[in-house]
DRENNUZA-534820 format. One record per residue: residue in three letters; x, y, z of N, C-alpha, C, O, CB in turn. Coordinates in steps of 0.1 Angstrom, whole numbers, plus 5000, padded with zeros to 4 digits. Last residue first. Glycine has a CB too. Layout:
BEGIN
ALAXYZXYZXYZXYZXYZ...
***
This chain:
BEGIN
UNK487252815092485852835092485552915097484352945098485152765094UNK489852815087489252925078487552895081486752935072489852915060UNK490952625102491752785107490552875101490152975107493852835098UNK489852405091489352405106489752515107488952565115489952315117UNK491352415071490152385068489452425083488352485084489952235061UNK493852335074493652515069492052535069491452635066494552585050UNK493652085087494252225095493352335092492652405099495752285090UNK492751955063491551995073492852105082492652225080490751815084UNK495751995052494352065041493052095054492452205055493651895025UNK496751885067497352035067496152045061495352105068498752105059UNK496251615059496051665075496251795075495851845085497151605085UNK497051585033495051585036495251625052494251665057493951375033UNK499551555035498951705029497651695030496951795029499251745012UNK500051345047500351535059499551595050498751675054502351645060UNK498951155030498251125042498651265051497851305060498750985049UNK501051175013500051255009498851255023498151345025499451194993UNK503351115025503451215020501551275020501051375025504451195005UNK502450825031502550935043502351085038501551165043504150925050UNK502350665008501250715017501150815027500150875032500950635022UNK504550684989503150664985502050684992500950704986503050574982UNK506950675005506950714996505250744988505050844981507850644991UNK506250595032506150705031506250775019505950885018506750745038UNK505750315025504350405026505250555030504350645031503050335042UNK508450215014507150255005505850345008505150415000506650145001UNK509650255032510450345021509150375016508650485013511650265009UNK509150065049509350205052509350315044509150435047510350215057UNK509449885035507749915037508050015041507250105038506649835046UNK511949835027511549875013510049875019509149865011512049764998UNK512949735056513249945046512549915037512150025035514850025038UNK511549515056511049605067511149715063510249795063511649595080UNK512049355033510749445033510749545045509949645045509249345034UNK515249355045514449395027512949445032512649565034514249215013UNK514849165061515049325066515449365052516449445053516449355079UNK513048915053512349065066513149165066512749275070512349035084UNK515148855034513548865029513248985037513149095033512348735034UNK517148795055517548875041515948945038515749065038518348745027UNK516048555069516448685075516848805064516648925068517748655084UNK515448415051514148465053515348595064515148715064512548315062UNK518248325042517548415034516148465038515548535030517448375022UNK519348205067519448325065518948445049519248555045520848315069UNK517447965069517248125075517948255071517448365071517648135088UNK517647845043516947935046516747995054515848085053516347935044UNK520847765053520647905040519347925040519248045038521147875023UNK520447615078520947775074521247865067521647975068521547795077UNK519147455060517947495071519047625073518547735070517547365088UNK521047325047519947385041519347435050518547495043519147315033UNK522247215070523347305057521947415051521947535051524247135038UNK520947025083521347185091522147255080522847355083522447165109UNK518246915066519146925067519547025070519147135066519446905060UNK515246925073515746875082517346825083517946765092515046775084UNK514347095052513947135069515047045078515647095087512147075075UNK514346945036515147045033515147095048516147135053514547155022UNK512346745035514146645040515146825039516346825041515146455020UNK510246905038510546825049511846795049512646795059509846715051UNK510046955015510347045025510847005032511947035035509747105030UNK512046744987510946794995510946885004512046945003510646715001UNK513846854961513746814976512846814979512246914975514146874985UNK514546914937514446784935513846794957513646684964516346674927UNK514847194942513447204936513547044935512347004933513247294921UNK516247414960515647264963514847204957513947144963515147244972UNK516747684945518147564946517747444954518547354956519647634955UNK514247694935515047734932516147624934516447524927514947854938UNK512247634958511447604947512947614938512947524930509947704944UNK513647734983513047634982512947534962513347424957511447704990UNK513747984974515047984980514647814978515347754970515348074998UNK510848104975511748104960512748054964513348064954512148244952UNK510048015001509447924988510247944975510347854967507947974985UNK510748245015511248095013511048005008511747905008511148045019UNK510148455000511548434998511648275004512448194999512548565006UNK507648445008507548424995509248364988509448284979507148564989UNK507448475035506948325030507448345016507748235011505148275032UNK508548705039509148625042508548465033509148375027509048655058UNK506448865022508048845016508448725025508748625018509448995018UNK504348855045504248825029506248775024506848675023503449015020UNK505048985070504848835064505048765050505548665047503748815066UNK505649265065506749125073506449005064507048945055506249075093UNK503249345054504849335049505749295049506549285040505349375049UNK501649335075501549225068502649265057502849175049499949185061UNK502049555090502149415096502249295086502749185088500949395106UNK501949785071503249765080503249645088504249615093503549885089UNK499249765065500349755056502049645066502649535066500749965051UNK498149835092498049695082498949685071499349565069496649675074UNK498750095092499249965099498849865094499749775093498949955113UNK497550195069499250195070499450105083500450045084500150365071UNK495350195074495550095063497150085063497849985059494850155048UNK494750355093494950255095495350145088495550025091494250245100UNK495550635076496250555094496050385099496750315106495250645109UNK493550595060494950615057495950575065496850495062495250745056UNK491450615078491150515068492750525064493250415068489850565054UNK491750915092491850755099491950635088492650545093490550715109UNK491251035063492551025073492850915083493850845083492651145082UNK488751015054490050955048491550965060492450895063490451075031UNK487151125075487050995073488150965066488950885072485850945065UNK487751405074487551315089487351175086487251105096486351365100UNK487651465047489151475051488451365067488951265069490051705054UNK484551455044485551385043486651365043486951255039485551365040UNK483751615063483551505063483951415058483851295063482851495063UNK485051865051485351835062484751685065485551625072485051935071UNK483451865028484851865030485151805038485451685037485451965031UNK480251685032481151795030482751795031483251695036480851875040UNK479351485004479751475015480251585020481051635012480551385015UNK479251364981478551454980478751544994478251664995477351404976UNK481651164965481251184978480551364979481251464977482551144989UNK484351084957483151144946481851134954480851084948482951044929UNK485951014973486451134961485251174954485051274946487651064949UNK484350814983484950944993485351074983485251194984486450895003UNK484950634967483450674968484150794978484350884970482050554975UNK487550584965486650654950485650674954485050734946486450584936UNK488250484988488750604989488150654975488250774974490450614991UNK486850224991486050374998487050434997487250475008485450385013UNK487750044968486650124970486150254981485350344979485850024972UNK489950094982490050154969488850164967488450274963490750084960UNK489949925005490150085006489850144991489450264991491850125011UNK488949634991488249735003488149934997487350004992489649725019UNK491049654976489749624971488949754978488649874975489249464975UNK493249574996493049674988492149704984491949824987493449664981UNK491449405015491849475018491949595009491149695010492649435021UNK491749184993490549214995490449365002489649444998489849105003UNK494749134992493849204981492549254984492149354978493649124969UNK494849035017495549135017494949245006494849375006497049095016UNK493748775012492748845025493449045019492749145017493548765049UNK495948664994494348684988493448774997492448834992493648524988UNK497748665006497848714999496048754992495448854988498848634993UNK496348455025497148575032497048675022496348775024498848545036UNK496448225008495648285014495548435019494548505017495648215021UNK498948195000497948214992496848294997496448404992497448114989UNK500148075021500748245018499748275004499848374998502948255012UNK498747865021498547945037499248075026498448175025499847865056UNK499547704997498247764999498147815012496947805016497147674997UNK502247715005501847804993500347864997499947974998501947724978UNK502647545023502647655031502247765015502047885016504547665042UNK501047285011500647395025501047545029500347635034501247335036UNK503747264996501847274994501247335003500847455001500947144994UNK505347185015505647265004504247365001503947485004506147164991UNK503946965025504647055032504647155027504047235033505647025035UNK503246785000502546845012503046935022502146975029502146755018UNK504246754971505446814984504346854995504546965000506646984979UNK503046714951503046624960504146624970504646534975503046504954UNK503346994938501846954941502246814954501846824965500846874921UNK504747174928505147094936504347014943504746974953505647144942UNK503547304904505047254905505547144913506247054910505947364909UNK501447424921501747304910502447214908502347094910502047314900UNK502747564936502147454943502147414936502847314938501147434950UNK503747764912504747734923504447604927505247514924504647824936UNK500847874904502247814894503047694906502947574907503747984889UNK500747974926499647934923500647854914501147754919498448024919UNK502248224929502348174939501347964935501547864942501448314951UNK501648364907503048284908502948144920503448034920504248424914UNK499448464913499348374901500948264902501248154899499248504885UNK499748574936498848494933498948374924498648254925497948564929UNK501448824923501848704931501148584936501848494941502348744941UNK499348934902500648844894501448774906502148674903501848974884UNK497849044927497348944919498548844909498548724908496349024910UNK499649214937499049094944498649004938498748884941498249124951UNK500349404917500749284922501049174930501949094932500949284922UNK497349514914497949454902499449334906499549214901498549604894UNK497349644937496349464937496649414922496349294917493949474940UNK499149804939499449754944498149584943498249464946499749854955UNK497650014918499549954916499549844925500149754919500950074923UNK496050054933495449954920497049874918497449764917494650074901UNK497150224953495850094952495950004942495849884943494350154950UNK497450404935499150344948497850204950498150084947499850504973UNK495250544930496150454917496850354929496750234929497650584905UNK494050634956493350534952494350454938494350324936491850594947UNK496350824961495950724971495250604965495650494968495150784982UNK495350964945497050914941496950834948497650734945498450984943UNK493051044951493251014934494650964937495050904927493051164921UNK493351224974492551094977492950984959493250854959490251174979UNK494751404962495451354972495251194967495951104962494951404987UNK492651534944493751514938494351364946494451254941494651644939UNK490851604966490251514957492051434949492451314949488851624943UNK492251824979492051684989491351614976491251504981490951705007UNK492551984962494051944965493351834968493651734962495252024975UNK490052084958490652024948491851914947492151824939490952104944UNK489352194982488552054976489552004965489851884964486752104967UNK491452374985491452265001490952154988491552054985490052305020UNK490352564962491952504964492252384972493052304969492852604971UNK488052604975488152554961489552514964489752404968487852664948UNK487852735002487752665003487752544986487552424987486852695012UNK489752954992490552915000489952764998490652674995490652995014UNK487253054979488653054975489552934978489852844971489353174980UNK485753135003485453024994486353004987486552874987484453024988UNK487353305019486453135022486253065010486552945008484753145029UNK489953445004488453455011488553365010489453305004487053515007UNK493053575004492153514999490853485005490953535016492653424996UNK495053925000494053785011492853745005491953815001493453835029UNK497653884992496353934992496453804998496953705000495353994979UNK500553904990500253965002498453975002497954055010501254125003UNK502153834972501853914971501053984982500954104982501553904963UNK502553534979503753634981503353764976504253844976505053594973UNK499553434982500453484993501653584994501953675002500853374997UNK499453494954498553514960499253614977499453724981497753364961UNK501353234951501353394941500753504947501453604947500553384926UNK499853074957501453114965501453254959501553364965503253014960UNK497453044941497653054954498453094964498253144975497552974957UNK498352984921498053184918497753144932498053244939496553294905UNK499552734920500752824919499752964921500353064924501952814901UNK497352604927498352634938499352734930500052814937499152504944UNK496252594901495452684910496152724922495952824928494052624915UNK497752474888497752604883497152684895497452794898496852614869UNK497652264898499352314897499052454897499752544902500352264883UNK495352164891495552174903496952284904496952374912495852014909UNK495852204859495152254865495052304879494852424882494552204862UNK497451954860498052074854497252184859497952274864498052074839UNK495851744869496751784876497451904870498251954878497551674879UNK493851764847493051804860494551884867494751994870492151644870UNK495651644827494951774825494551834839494851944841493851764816
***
């Protein structure tokens, strides 16, 4: 409903423009609040989407060591990509808490388009570093747990037949997540990370 609403207020906005009136401050400034609450609102779901599956890889990940409980090698490296996995949710956590207190932030506009935007910028490099990592450990543990599951790590490590099918599936893993992180923060974060940067623009042109 809200977003039908938003739709509504940009479409008599263009409507506006192709007719040639000119909109006032405060006008102008109802359309900026709305779009930048909307934005901040797709930013915070792409959040929840994402500790929803952090958590079901937690859980996998968690299954997995079981499985292999007296593979110490094996074991280790689950609970190290456990870990990781676990710092990465807190992360989410994090931003998702302060992108819903920012959306419902008594705060002025402009104070907060100047806080969500760096918060956006930098959560996308953290994204983009720990995207590498994650798949890689996960694809070697599924490559492991899969067609080595009578093996230990160690005697898998130390056969050169098996040691070059998991490289070349942790090489397969990194250049999978490297386009599918490319793909994803611009699909889910960049897009809306220009429209909160144009929104302070028109916000900085109309004071």
């Amino acid at each position: 409903m809200k977003s039908d609403k938003l739709k509504a207020v940009w479409k008599e906005y263009t409507d506006n423009l192709a007719g040639n009136r000119h909109l006032n401050k405060e006008e102008i400034f109802v359309i900026l609040n709305r779009s930048t609450k909307n934005e901040i609102s797709k930013l915070a779901q792409n959040l929840i989407f994402e500790m929803i599956i952090s958590v079901l890889l937690i859980g996998f990940l968690v299954y997995t060591a079981i499985s292999r409980i007296n593979d110490y090698y094996f074991l280790s490296l689950c609970i190290l990509t456990i870990i990781v996995t676990i710092i990465v949710t807190i992360i989410y956590l994090k931003k998702y808490i302060q992108f819903n207190r920012l959306k419902h932030s008594n705060e002025s506009l402009f104070s907060v388009l100047t806080k969500i935007i760096p918060a956006c910028g930098s959560y996308r490099l953290t994204y983009r570093t720990l995207i590498i990592i994650i798949p890689y450990c996960v694809m070697l543990m599924i490559i492991i747990h899969v067609f080595f599951e009578n093996k230990p790590l160690k005697v898998v490590l130390s056969e050169s037949e098996s040691l070059w099918g998991l490289c070349a599936g942790a090489l397969v893993g990194i250049t999978t997540a490297y386009f599918f992180g490319k793909w994803f923060i611009k699909k889910f974060y960049k897009v809306h990370l220009n429209r909160l940067k144009q929104n302070l623009k028109e916000l900085e042109e109309n004071d």
